[in-house]
N, C-alpha and C positions, 0 to 999 in steps of 0.2 A: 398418180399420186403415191408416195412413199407409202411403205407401210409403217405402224405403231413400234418407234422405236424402245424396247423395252428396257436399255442402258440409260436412260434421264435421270435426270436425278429426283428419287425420291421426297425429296423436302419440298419440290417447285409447286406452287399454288394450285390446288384444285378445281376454286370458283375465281373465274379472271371474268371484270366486263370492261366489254368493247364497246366505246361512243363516237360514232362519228355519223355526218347526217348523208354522207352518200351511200348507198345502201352495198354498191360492188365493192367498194372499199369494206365494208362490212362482210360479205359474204367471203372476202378475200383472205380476212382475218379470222373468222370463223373455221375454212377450213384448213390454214396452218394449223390453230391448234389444235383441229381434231386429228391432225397427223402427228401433232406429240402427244394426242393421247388426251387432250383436256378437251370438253366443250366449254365454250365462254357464252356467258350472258352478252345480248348483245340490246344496245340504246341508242336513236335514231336524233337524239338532239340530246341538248342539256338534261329540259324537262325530266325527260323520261329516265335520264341517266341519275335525279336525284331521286326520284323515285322509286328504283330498282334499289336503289343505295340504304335505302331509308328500310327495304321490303328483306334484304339479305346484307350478308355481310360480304363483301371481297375485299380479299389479302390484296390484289391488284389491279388496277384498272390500266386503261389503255383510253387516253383520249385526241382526239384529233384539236387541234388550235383553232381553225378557220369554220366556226358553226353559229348558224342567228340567234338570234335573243340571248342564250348564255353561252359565252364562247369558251375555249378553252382553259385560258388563263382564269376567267369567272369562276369553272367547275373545279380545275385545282383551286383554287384557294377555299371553297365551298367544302369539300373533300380536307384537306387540311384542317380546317375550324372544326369538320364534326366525326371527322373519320379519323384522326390522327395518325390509327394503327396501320392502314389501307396505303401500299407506296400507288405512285401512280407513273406513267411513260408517257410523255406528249409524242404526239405526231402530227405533222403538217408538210404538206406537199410545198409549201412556199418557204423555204428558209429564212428570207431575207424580211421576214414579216415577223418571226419571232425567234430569239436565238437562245444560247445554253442559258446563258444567264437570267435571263428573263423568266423562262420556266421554270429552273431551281431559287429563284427568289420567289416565286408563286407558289414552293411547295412540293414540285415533282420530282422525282428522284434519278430520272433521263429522259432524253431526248432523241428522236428519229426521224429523220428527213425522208421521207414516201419520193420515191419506192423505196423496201427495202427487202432484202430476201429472208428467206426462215432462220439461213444462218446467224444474218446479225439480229432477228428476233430471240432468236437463244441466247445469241453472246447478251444480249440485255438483258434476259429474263435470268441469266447466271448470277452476272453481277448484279441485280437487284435481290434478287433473292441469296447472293453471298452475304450483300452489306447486310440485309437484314439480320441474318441470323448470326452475325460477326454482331449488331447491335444490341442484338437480346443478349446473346453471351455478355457481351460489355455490361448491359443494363442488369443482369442475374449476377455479373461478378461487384456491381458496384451494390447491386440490392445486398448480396451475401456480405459482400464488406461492412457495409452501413448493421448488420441483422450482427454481426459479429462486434462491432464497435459498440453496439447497445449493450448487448450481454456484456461486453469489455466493462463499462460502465455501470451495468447492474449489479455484477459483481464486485468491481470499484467500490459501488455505493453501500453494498452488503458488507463488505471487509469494513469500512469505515464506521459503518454501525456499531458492527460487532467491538470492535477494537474501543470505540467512544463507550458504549456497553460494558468491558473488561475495564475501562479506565475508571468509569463512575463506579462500578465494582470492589476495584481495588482502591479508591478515594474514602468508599466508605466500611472498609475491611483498616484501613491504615489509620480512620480517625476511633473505630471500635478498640483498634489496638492501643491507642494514645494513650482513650480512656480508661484501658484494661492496664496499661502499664503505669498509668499517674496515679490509679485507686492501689496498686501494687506498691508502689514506692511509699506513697501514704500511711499503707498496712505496716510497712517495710520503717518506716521512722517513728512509728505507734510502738511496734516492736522492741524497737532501736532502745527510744526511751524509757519504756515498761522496764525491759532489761536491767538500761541501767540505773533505775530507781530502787530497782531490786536488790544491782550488785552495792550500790552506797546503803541502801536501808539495812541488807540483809551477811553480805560478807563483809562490808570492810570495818563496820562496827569488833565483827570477828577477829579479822585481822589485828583491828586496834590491842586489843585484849591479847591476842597471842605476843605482840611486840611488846607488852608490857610485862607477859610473866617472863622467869628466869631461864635464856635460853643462851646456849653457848653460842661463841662466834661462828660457827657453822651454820650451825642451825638459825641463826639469825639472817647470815648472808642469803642461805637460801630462803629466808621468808620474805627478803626484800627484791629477788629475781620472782617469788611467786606473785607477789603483790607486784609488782611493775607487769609480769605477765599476763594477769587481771587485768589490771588498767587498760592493757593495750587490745584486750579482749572485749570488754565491756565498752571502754570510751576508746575508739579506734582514731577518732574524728581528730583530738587532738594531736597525734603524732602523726595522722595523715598529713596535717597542715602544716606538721613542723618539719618532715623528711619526705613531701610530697615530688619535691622538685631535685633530690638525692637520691641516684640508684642503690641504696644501700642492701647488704644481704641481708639476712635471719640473723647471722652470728651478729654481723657487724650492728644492727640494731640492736641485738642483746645489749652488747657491748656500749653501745653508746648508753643506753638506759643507766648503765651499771658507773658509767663513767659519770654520768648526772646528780648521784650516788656518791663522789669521790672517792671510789673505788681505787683503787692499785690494781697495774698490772698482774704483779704475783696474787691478792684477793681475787682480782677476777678469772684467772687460771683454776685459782684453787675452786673458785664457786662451779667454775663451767669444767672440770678436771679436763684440762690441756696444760699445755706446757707453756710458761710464761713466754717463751719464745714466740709461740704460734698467737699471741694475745697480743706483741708488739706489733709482729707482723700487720694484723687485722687493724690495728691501732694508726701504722700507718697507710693503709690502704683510704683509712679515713680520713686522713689529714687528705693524702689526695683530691677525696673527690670533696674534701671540705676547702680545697686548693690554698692549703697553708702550709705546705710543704717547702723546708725548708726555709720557715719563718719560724721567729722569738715567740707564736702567739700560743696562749695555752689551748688545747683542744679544749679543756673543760670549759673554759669559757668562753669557746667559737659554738661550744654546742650549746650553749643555754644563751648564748644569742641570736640563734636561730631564730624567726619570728616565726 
């Protein structure tokens, strides 16, 4: 008998049981694998063989097809329903009585036709115990995937909180702000009109009174640029609505005031001290963008048609 070859491979099953009800067939099988170095459990029918099963665990079994009361196919499929993890190898001296197919639809993972030598006992115990652990890998790579697709998921579902979180967040930052900005605007037209209750109660009564004492043309043109300057200070609202929709400048608004006024070119020169030239200039810049240029119509009264 060989001796304990010590190149096998490591991963091959430690408890293997053998069932079969001839007892030399058993003693046969017993000492193959004590020459690779394993002892197997060995079971003399079905019986015994659920038994032992029930009492230990084996990675593999070895059973014979042709046995009474529970025959082979009986014990795989027995073995299958409660052992799942356990592969099994049929053996039967009669071929023709049960084939590949048969036994791998009952369950078993190979097949061997009695006789067989140690060698093709290896070559099966390879490939069995290859697919196996090619299974586990599969079943570890599909477990890791599925363990990675939950987290994928978990965190998914974290992000989306969060984010649902930052939105009702910012929902209710944005209606705080409404409120903070409508009670502003409020204060902001409270304001508005206090001002101008003030500027009619308290200056332009003033005004009135300066227009009436004895003041030179000068000095009068400039009280009627201060008082228009006022107005546009105080009450903004109306020349908003009236040159709201006109890019006009500073001057050119001056000017248009002044011109509402029936002011002259040379008056409004002298008021604003530039040169009549530069007043015409600005005068038609205005007709432009009042697009009457090079029309009969009066600017004075394209400007006080304004709505």
């Amino acid at each position: 008998m060989k001796a304990f070859d010590h190149s096998l491979p490591a991963e091959w099953p430690s408890a293997i049981l053998v069932v079969d009800d001839d007892s030399h067939v058993l003693q046969f099988m017993n000492d193959l694998f004590i020459t690779l170095g394993i002892r197997p459990t060995l079971a003399h029918n079905g019986h015994e063989a659920i038994e032992k099963l029930q009492a230990n665990s084996f990675p593999l079994v070895f059973t014979d097809m042709n046995m009474p009361q529970i025959n082979g196919l009986q014990l795989i499929v027995h073995i299958r329903d409660h052992y799942p993890e356990t592969d099994i190898v049929a053996m039967t001296g009669y071929s023709h009585d049960y084939d590949l197919i048969d036994v791998i639809r009952a369950g078993a993972a190979d097949y061997m036709t009695k006789p067989f030598s140690i060698d093709e006992l290896k070559a099966k115990m390879r490939r069995v115990t290859r697919e196996k652990i090619l299974f586990q890998q599969l079943q570890l790579e599909i477990s890791t995937r599925q363990n990675a697709e939950k987290e994928l998921s978990r965190q998914k579902n974290t992000l989306l909180e969060q984010v649902q979180h930052q939105k009702n967040e910012l929902l209710e930052i944005n209606s705080a702000l409404r409120i903070i900005l409508r009670q502003r605007d409020i204060e902001n037209n409270e304001l508005k009109k206090a001002q101008t209750a003030r500027f009619y109660k308290e200056i332009v009564p003033t005004l009135k009174k300066l227009r009436q004492s004895r003041l030179q043309e000068v000095q009068q043109h400039y009280l009627d640029i201060l008082t228009i300057n006022l107005e546009n200070i105080f009450t903004p609202s109306a020349q908003c609505r009236t040159f709201s929709h006109i890019p006009l400048t500073k001057m050119e608004t001056t000017i248009v005031n002044l011109i509402k006024q029936q002011k002259t070119s040379k008056e409004i020169a002298t008021l604003l001290q530039v040169a009549t030239g530069t007043i015409r200039t600005h005068r038609e810049n205005i007709r432009k963008k009042l697009q009457i240029t090079n029309t009969k119509k009066s600017l004075y009264k394209t400007i006080l048609s304004i709505p």
